[in-house]
Backbone as numpy.savetxt, mean C-alpha at the origin, in Angstrom:
# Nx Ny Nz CAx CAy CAz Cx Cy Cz
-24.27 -6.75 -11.56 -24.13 -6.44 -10.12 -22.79 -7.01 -9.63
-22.17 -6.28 -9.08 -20.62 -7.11 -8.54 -20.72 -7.97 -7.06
-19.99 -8.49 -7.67 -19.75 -9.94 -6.54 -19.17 -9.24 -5.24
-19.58 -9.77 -4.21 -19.34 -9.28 -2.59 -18.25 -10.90 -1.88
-18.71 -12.18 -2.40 -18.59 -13.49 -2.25 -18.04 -13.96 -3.87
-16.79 -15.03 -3.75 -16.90 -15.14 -4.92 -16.74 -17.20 -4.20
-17.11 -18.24 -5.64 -16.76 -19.42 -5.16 -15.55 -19.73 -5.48
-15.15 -20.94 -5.85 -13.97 -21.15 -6.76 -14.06 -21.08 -8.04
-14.97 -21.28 -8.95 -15.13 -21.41 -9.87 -14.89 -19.91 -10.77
-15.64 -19.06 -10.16 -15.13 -17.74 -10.10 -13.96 -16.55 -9.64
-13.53 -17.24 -8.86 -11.83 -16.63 -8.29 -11.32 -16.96 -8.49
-11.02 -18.54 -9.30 -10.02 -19.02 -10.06 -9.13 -18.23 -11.11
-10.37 -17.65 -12.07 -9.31 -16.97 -13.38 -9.00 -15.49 -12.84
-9.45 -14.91 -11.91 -8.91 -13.99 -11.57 -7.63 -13.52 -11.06
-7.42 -14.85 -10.20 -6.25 -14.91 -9.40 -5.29 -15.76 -10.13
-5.59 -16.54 -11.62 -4.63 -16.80 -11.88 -4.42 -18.33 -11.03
-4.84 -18.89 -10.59 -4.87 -20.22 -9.84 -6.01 -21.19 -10.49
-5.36 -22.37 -10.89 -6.06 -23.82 -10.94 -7.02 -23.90 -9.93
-8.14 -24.19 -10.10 -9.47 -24.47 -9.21 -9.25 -25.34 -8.22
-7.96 -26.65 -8.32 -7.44 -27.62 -7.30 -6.32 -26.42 -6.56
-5.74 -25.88 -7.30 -4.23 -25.26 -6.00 -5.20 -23.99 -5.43
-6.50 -23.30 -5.68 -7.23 -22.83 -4.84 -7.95 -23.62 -3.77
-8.03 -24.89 -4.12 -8.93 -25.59 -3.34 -8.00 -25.94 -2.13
-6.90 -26.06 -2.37 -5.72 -26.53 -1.44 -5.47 -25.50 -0.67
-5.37 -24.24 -0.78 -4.67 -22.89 -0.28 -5.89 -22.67 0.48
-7.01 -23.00 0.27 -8.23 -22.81 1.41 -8.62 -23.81 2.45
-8.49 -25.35 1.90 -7.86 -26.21 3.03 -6.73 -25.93 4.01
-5.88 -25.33 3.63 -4.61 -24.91 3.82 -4.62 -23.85 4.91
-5.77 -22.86 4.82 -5.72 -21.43 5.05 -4.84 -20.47 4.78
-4.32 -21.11 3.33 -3.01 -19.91 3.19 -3.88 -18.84 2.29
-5.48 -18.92 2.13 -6.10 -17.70 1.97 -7.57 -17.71 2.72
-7.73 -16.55 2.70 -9.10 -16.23 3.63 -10.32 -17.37 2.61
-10.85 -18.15 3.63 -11.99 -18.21 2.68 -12.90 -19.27 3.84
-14.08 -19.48 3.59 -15.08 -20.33 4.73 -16.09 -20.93 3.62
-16.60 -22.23 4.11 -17.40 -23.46 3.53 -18.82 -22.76 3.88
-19.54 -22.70 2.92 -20.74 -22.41 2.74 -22.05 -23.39 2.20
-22.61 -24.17 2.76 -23.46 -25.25 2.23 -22.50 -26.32 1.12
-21.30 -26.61 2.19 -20.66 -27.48 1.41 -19.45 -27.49 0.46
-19.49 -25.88 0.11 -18.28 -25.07 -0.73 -18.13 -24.09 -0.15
-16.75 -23.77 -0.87 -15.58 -22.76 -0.91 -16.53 -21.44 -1.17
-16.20 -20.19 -0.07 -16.94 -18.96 -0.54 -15.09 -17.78 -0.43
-15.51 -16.60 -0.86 -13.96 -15.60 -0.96 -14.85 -14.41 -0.69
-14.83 -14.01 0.31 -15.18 -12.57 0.64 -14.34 -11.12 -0.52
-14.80 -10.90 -1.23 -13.66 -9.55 -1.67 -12.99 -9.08 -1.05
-13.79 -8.29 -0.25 -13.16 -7.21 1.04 -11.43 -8.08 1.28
-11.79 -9.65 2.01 -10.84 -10.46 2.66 -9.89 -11.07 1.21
-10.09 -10.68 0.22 -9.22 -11.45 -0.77 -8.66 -9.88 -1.12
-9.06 -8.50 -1.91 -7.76 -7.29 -1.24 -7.28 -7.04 -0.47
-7.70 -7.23 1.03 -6.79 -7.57 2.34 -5.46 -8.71 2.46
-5.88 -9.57 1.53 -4.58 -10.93 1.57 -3.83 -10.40 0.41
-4.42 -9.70 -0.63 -3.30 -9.33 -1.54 -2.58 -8.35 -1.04
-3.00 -7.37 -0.09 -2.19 -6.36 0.57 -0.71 -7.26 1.32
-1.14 -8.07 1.85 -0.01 -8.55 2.82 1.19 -9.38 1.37
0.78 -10.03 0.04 1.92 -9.83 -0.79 2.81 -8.97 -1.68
2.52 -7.85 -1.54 2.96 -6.75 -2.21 4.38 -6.49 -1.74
4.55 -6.37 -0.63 5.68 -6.19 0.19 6.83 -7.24 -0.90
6.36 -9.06 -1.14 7.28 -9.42 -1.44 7.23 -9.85 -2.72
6.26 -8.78 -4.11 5.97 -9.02 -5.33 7.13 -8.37 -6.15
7.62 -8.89 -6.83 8.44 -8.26 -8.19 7.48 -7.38 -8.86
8.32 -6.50 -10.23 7.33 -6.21 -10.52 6.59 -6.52 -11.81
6.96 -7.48 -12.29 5.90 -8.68 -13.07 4.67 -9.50 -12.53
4.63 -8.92 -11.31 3.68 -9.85 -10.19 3.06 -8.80 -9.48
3.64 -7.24 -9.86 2.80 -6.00 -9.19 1.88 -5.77 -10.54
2.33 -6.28 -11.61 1.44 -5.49 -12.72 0.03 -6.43 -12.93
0.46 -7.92 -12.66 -0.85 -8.71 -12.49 -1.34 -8.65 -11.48
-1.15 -8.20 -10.89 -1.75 -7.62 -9.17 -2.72 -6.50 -9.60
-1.99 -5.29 -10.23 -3.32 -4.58 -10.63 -4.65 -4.79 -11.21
-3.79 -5.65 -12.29 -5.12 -6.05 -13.41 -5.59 -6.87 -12.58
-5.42 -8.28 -11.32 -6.57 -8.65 -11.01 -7.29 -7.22 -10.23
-6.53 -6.75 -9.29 -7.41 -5.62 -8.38 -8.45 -5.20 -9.49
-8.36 -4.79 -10.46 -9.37 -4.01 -11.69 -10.84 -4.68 -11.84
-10.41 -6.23 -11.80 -11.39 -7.02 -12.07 -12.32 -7.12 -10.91
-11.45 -7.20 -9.62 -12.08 -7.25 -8.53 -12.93 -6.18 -8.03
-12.41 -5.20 -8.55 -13.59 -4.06 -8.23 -14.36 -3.12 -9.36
-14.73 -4.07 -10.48 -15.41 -3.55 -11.50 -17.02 -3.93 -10.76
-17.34 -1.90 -11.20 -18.72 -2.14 -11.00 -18.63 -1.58 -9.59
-17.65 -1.37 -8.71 -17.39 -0.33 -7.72 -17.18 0.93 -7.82
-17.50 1.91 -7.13 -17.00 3.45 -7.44 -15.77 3.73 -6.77
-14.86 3.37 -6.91 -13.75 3.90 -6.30 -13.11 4.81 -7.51
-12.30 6.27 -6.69 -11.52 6.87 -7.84 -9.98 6.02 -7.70
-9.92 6.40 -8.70 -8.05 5.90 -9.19 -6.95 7.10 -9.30
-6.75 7.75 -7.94 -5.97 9.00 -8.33 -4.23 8.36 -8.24
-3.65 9.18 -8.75 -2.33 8.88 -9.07 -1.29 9.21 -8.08
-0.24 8.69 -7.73 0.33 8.48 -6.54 0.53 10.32 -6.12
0.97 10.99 -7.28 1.52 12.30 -7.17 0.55 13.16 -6.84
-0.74 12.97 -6.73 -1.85 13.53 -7.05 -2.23 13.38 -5.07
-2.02 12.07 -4.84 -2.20 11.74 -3.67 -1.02 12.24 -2.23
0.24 12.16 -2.95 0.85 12.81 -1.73 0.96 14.65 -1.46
1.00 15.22 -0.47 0.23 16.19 0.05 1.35 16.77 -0.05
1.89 18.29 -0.08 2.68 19.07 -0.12 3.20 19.17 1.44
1.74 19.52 2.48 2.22 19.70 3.86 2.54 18.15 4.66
2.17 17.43 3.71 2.69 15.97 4.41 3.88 15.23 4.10
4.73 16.78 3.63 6.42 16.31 3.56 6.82 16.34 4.07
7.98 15.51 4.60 9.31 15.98 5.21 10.03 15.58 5.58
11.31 16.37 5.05 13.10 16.22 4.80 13.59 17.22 5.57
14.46 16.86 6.38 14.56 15.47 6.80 13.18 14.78 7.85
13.02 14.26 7.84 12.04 13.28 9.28 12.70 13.15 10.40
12.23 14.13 11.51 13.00 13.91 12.88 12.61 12.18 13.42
13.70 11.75 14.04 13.28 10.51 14.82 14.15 9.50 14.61
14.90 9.02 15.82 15.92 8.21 15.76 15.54 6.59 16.28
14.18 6.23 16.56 13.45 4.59 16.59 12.63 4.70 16.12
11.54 3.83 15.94 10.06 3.43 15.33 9.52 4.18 15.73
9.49 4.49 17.07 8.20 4.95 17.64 8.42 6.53 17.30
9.59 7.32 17.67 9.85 8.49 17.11 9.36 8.57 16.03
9.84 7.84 14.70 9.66 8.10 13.36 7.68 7.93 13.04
7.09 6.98 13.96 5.90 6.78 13.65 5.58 8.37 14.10
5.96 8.58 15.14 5.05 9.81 15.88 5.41 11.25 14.74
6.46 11.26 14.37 6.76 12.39 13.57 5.89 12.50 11.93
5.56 11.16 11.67 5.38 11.14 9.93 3.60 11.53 10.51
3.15 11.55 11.64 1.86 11.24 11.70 1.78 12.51 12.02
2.38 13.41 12.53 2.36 14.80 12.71 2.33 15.57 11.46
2.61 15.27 10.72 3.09 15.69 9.50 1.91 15.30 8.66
1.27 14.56 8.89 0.39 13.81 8.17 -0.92 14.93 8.41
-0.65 15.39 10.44 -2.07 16.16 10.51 -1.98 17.56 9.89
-0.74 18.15 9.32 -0.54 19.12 8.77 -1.57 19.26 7.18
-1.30 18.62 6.83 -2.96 18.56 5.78 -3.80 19.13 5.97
-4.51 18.54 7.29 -5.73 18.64 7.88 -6.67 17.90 7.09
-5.98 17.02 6.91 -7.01 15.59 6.56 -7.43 14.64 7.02
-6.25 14.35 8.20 -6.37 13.26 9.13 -7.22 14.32 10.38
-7.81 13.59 11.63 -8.39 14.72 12.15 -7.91 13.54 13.75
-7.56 12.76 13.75 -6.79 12.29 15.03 -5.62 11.08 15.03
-4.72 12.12 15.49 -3.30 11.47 15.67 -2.99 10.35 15.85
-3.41 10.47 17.55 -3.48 9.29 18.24 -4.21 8.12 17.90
-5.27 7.96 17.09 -5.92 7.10 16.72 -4.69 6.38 15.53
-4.78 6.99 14.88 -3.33 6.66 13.55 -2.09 5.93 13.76
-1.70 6.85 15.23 -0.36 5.79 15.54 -0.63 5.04 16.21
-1.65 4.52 17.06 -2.24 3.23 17.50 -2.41 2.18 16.31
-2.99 2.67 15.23 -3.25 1.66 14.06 -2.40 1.65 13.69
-1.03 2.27 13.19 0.03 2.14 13.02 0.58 0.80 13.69
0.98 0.94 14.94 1.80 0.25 15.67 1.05 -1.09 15.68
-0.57 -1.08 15.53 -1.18 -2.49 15.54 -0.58 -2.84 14.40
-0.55 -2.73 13.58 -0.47 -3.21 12.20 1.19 -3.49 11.74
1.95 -2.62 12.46 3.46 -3.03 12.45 3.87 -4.47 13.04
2.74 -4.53 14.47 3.08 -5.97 15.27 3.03 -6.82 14.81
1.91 -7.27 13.47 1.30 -7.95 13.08 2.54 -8.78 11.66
2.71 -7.50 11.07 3.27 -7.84 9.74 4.25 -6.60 9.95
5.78 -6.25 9.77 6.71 -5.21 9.88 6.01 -4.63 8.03
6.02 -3.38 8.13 6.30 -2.89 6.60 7.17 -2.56 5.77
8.35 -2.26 6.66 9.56 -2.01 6.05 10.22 -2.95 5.49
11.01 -2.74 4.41 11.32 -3.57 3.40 12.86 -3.53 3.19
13.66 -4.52 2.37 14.89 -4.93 2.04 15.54 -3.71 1.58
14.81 -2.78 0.74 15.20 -1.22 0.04 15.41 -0.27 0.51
14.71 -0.07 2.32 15.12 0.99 3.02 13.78 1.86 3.28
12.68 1.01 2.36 11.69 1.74 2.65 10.84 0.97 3.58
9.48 1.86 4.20 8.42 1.23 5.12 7.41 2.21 4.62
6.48 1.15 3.86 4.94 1.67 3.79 4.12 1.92 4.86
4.11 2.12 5.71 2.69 2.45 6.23 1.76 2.18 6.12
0.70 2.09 7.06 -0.56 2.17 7.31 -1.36 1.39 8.09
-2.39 1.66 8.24 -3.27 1.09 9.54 -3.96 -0.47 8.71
-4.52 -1.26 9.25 -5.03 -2.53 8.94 -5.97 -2.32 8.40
-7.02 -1.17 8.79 -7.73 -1.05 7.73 -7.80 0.48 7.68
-8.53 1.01 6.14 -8.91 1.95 6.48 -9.90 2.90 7.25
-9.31 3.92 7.79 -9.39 4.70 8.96 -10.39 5.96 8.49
-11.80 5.44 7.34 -12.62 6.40 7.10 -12.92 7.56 7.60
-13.18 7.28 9.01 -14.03 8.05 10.43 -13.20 9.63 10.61
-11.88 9.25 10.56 -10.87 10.17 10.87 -10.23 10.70 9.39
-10.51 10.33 8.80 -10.09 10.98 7.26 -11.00 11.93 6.57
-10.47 13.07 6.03 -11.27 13.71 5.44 -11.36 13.13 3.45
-10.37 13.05 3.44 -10.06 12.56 1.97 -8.92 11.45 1.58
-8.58 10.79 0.76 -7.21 9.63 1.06 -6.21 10.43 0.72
-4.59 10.39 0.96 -3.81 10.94 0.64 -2.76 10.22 1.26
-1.04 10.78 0.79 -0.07 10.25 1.15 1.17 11.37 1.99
1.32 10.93 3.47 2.36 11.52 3.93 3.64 11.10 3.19
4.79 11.66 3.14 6.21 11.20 3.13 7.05 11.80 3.92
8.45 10.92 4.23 9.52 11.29 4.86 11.13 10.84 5.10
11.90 11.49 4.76 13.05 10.75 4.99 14.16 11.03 6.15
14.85 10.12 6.71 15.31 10.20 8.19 17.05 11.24 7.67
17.84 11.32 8.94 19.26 11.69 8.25 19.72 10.44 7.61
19.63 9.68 8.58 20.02 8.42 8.60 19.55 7.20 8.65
19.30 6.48 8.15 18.81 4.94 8.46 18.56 4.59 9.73
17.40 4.23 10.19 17.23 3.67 11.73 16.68 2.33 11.40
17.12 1.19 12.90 16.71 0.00 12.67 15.30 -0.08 12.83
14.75 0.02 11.97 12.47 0.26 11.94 12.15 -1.18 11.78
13.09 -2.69 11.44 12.37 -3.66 11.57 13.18 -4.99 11.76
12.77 -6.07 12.32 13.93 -7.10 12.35 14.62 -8.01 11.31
14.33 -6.73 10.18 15.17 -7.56 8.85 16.51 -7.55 8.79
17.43 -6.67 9.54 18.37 -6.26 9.35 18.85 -5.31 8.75
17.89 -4.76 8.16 18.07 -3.16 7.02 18.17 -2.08 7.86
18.75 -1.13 7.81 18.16 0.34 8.27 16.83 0.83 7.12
16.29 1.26 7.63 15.07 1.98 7.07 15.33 3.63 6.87
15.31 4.26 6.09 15.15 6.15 5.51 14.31 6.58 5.19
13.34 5.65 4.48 12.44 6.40 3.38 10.91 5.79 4.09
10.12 6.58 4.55 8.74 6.38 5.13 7.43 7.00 4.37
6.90 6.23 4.06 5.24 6.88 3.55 4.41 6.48 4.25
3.07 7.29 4.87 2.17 7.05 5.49 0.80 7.18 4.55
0.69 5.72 4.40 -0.43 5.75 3.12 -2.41 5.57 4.16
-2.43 6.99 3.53 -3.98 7.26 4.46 -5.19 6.90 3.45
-6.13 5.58 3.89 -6.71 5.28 2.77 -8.59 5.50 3.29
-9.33 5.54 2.14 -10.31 6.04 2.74 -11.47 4.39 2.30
-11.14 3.80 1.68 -11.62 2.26 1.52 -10.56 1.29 0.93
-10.97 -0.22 0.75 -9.57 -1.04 0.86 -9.41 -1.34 -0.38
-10.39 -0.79 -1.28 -9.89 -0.84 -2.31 -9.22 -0.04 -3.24
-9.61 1.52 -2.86 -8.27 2.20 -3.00 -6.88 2.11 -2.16
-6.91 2.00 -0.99 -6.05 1.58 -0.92 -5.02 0.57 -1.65
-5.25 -0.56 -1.61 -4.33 -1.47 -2.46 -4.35 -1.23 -3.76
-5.15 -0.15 -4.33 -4.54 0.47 -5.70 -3.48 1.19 -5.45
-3.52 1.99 -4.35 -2.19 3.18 -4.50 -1.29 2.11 -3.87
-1.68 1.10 -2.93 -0.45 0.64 -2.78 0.43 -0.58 -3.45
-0.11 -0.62 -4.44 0.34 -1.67 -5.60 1.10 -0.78 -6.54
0.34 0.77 -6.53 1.15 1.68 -7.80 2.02 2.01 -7.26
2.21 2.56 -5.99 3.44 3.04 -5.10 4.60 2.04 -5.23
4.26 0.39 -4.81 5.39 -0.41 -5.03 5.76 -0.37 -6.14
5.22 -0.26 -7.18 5.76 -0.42 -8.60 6.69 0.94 -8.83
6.17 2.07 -8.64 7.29 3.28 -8.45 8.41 3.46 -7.52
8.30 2.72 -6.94 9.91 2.57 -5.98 10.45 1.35 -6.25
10.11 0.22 -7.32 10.91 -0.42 -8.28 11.60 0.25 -9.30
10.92 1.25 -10.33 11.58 1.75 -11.32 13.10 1.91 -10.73
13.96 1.19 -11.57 15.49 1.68 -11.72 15.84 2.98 -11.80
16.64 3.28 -10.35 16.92 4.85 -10.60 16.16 5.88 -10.24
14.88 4.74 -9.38 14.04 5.89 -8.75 14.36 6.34 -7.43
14.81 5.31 -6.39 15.00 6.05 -4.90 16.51 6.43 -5.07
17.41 6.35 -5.64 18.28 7.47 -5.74 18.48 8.46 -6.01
17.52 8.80 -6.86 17.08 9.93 -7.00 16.35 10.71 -6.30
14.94 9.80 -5.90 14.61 10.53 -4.33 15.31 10.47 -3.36
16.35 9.76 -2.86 17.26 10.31 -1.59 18.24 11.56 -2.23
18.32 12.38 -3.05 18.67 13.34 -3.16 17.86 14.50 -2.95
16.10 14.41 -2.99 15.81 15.51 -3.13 15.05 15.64 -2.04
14.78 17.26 -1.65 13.68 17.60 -0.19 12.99 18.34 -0.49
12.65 18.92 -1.47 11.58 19.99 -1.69 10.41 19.18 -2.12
9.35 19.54 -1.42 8.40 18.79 -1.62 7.89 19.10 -3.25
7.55 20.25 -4.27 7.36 19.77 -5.31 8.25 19.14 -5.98
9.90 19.19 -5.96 10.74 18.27 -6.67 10.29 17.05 -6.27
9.69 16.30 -5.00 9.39 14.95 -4.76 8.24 14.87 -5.68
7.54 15.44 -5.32 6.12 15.04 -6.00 6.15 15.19 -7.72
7.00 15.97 -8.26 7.83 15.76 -9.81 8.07 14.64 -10.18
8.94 14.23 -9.30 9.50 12.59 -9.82 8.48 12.05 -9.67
7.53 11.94 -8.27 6.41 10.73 -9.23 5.94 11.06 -10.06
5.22 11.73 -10.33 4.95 12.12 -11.35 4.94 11.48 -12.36
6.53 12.09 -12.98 7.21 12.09 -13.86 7.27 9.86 -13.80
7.62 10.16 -12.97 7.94 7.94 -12.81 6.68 7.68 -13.34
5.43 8.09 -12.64 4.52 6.80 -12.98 3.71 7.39 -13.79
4.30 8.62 -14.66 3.43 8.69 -16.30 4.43 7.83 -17.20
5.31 7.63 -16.99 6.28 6.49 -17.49 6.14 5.37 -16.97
6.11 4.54 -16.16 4.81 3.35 -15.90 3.72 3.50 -17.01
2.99 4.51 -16.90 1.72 4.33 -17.77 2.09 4.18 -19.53
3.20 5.14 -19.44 3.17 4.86 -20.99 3.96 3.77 -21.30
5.02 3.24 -20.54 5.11 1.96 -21.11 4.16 0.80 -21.24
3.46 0.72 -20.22 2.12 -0.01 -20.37 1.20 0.03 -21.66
1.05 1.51 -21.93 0.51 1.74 -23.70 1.38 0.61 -24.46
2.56 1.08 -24.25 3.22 0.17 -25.59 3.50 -1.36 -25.46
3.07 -2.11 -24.13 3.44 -3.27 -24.30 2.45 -4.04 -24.63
């Protein structure tokens, strides 16, 4: 039967942490966790929610043990494992992405998003959007911004899937100092697929030579090619190592 609660003794080898530097990080609150008759308890749900918020700043030697714990964490769950290419939508492209601030660019990728007809309300989306931007920015050092709402947005989803979009130009989308181009709106239908696609997604916009290549192209099956093509190469290097 899979664990819902885990203690320390048990989230230790998962996460890769000494049973004392877990014990500290929960004194600490630098992870979710609450005293239960005396000990340390780890909600699942709240321990893929805290791994969501490090992805943003994982290498990718630290995205690939990220998966394999996610694996562990939800063995014995039914979630599917579809593949990034599989997940982004043909009508939820688009090159260029009108919108010259955040709020433009949010409102446009989410339009685009209802072109599917998967999402079934807008406005609900870019509200969770913008909550979830306040909280933690998504956009990153590379030019990209993941997306998505804090949690997933079951109610209004018909199935999970991925918008994309790229601007003419770089707009300032966060207070890192980057311009931002490249936007995905990752629509998830539980949190644990989610932080699968969004652990595989970061790892495909690491590959060397991958977003230069996607800032060249706009046809939505040439986009959806390269992943593809990228993260069956992810997989097979994984065979061989």
């Amino acid at each position: 039967m899979p664990l819902e609660y885990f203690n320390i003794d048990q989230l230790s080898p998962l996460l890769r942490f000494s049973t004392r530097q877990l014990q500290r990080m929960a004194e600490r609150d630098e992870i979710p966790a609450r005293r239960v008759g005396g000990e340390w308890r780890f909600s699942r749900k709240e321990i893929i929610q805290w791994l969501q918020t490090r992805i943003g700043t994982s290498n990718e030697e630290e995205l690939i043990e990220m998966e394999k714990v996610l694996q562990k964490l939800v063995e014995g769950f039914p979630v599917e494992n579809l593949p990034v290419a599989d997940l982004l939508h043909p009508n939820g492209i688009r090159v260029p992405l009108e919108g010259k601030s955040a709020n433009s660019v949010i409102e446009s990728i989410v339009q685009a998003a209802m072109e599917t007809d998967l999402l079934w309300d807008d406005r609900a989306m870019v509200n969770a959007i913008h909550e979830r931007e306040s909280m933690y920015p998504t956009a990153m050092d590379n030019g990209i911004a993941l997306l998505h709402p804090r949690r997933p947005m079951m109610d209004i989803l018909a199935d999970p899937f991925i918008a994309f979009g790229r601007t003419h130009h770089g707009i300032p989308f966060a207070d890192n100092g980057v311009l931002t181009d490249i936007f995905f709106l990752i629509c998830s239908t539980n949190d644990t697929q989610h932080l699968r696609t969004l652990a595989r997604l970061s790892r495909i916009i690491n590959v060397p030579d991958f977003l230069p290549q996607l800032r060249t192209l706009s046809e939505p099956k040439e986009i959806i090619k390269l992943f593809r093509e990228t993260e069956q190469g992810i997989d097979s290097a994984g065979l061989k190592n």
